[in-house]
C-alpha positions in Angstrom: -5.1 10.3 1.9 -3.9 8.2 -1.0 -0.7 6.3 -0.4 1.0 8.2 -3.0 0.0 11.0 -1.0 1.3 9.7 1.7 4.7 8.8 0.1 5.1 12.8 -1.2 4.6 13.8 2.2 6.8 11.5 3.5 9.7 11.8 1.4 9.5 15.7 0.1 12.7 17.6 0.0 13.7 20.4 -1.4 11.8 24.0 -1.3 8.9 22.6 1.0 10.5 20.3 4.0 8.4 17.3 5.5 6.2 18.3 8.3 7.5 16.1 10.6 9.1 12.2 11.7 8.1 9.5 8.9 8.5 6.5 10.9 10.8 4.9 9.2 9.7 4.7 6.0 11.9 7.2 3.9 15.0 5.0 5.2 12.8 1.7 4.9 13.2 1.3 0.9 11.3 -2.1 1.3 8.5 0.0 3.0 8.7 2.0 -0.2 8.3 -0.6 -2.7 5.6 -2.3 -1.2 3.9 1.3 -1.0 4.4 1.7 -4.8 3.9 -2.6 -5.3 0.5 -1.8 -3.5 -0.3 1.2 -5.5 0.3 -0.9 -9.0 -1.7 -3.7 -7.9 -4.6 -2.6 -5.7 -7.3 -2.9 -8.5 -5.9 -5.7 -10.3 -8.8 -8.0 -12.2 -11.3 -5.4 -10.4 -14.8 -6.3 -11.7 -15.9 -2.6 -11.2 -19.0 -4.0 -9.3 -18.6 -2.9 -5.3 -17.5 -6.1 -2.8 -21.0 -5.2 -1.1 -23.2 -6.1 -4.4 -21.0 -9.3 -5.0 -21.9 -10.5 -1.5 -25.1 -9.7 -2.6 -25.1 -11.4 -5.4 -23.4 -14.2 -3.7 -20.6 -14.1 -6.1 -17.9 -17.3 -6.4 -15.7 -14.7 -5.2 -17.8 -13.7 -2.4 -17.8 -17.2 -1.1 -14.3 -17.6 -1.7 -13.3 -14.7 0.1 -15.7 -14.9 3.1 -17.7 -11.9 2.2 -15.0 -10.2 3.3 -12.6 -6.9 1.6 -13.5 -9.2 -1.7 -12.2 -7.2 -4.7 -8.9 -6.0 -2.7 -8.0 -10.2 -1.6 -8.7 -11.3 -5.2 -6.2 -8.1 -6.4 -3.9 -9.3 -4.0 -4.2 -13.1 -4.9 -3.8 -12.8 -8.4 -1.0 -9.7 -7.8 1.0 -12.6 -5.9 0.3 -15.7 -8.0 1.9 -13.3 -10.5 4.9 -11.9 -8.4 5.8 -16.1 -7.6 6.1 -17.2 -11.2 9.3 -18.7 -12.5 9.7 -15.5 -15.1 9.9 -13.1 -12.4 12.4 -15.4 -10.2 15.3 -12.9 -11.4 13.5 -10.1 -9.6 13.0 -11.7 -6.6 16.2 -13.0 -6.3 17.2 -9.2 -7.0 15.2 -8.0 -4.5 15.4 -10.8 -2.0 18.4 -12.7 -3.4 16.1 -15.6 -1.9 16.7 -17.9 -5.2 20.0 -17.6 -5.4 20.7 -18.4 -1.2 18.6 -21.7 -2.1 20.5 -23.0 -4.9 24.0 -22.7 -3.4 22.6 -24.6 -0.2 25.7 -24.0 1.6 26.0 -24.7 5.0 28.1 -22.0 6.9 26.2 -20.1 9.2 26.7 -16.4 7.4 25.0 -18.1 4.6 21.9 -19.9 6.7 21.5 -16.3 8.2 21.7 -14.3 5.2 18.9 -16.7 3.9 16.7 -16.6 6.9 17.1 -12.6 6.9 15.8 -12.6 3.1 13.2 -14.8 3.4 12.2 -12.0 6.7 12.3 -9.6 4.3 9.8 -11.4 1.7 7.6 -12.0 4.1 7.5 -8.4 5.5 7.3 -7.0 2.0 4.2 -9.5 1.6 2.9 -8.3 4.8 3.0 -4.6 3.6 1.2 -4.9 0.7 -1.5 -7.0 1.9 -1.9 -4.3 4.7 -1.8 -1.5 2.3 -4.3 -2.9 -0.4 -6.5 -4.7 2.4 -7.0 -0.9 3.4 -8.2 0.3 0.2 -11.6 -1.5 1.0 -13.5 1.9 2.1 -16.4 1.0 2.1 -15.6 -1.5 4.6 -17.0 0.4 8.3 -14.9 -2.0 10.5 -11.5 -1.8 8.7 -12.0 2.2 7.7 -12.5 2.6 11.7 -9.3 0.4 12.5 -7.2 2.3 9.6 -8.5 5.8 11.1 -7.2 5.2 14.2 -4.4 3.7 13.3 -3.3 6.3 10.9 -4.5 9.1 13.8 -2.1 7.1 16.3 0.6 7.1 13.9 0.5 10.5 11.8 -2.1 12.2 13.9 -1.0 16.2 13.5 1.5 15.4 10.9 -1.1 14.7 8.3 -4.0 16.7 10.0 -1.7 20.1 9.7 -0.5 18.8 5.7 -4.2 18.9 5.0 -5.5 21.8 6.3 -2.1 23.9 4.7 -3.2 21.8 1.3 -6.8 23.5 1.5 -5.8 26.9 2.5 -3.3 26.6 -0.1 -6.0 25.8 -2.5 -8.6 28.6 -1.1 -6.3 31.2 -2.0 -6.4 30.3 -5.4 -2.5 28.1 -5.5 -4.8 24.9 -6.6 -5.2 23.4 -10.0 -9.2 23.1 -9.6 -11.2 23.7 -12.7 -14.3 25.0 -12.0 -17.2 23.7 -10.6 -17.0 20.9 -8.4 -14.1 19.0 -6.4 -11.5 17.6 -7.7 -10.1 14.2 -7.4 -7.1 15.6 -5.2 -9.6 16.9 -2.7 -11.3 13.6 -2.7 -7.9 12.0 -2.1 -7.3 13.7 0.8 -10.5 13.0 2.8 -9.7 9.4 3.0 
């Protein structure tokens, strides 16, 4: 299931309601921005050559990255080294109002809190994305089994039941496959 997927299912309204509790996230819009920050920068400077035949290869990458998730760390490093330059200060301190808290440097204690709350919420967004893109290494047996079970513990019926009413949707002719072979949506769901 693709976290844009996920998102839809999370947040539908209208004619078709959400199967379901979404654990905070539709009233979490942080949660949703890291979702969609995730979603823009999981392949970021992606080589197109699998992390397991750049370990192989014993790629400067590879090494720097410990052999480990190494296309999705170097999307995130260079996704973040982007998101702290000086020329997108003005959207942080939108988001996070984090600049603007430091340069006042007053000392009241609303102030001191207000800061210490943003930078919390930085470092949670930061948190979410590396979680989110970290889990976009399939091919990774370890992490794939901890995100299964996670996801399982955490959606288990909800996305089980959004699937199987997807395909039988789809089997009685509602889906938008062309022929054939599978389509990309189906693909999508399976992971």
């Amino acid at each position: 299931l693709s976290a844009n997927k996920l998102l839809d299912l999370l947040l539908r309204e209208g004619g078709r309601r959400r199967a379901g509790p979404t654990f905070g996230i539709k009233s979490d819009p942080l949660a949703q921005l890291a979702f969609l920050f995730s979603a823009l920068v999981h392949d970021v400077d992606h080589r197109g050559i699998s992390n397991r035949q750049l370990v192989l290869e014993s790629d400067d990458l590879a090494i720097l990255y410990n052999d480990q998730s190494v296309a999705e760390q170097r999307s995130l490093a260079v996704a973040f080294a982007v998101w702290m330059m000086p020329e997108y200060g003005v959207l942080r301190g939108v988001l996070f109002d984090e600049d603007a808290a430091l340069e006042e440097k007053k000392k009241d204690d609303d102030r001191n809190r207000n800061r210490n709350n943003n930078r919390e919420e930085h470092f949670k967004f930061r948190k979410l994305v590396i979680d989110l893109v970290l889990v976009t290494d399939i091919a990774s047996p370890e992490r794939t089994q901890i995100v299964k079970s996670k996801w399982k513990e955490a959606f288990g019926e909800v996305i089980l039941t959004a699937n199987l009413n997807q395909r039988k949707g789809t089997k009685r002719g509602g889906g938008s496959g062309g022929g054939g072979g599978g389509n990309d949506g189906d693909r999508d769901q399976d992971r």
